[in-house]
C-alpha positions, 0 to 999 in steps of 0.5 A, a space after each residue: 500500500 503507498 504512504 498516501 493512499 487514502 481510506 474512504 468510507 461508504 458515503 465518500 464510496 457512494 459519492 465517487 460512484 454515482 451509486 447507492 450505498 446498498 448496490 455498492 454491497 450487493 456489489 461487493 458480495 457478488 465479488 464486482 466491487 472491491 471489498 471493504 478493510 475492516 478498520 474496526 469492530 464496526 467500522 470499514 472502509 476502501 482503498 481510493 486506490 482500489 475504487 479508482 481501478 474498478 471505475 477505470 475498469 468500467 470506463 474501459 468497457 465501454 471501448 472494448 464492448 464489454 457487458 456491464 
């Protein structure tokens, strides 16, 4: 991990993404999001890195005529 990433929490996540904070779990439970670092006994967060990369995936798809 870099000495600056950053940590971002749900409603940051929902924010970027343009999506809701349930679509964004459902996301990840179905293993098309990245998963969430569990920061403490009720609290988590992504790596802006990793969120990043899932939207420049995205992005790419639409070049490539890939399906959602």
């Amino acid at each position: 991990m870099e000495k600056d990433e950053k940590i971002l929490k749900i409603h940051q996540v929902v924010e970027i993404v343009g999506i809701s904070r349930s679509s964004v779990y459902n996301m990840v439970q179905r293993n098309d999001f990245p998963k969430p670092l569990k920061l403490g006994s009720r609290s988590s967060g992504w790596l802006k890195s990793e969120v990043d990369a899932w939207i420049e995936s995205r992005a790419s798809l639409r070049f490539t005529g890939g399906a959602a």
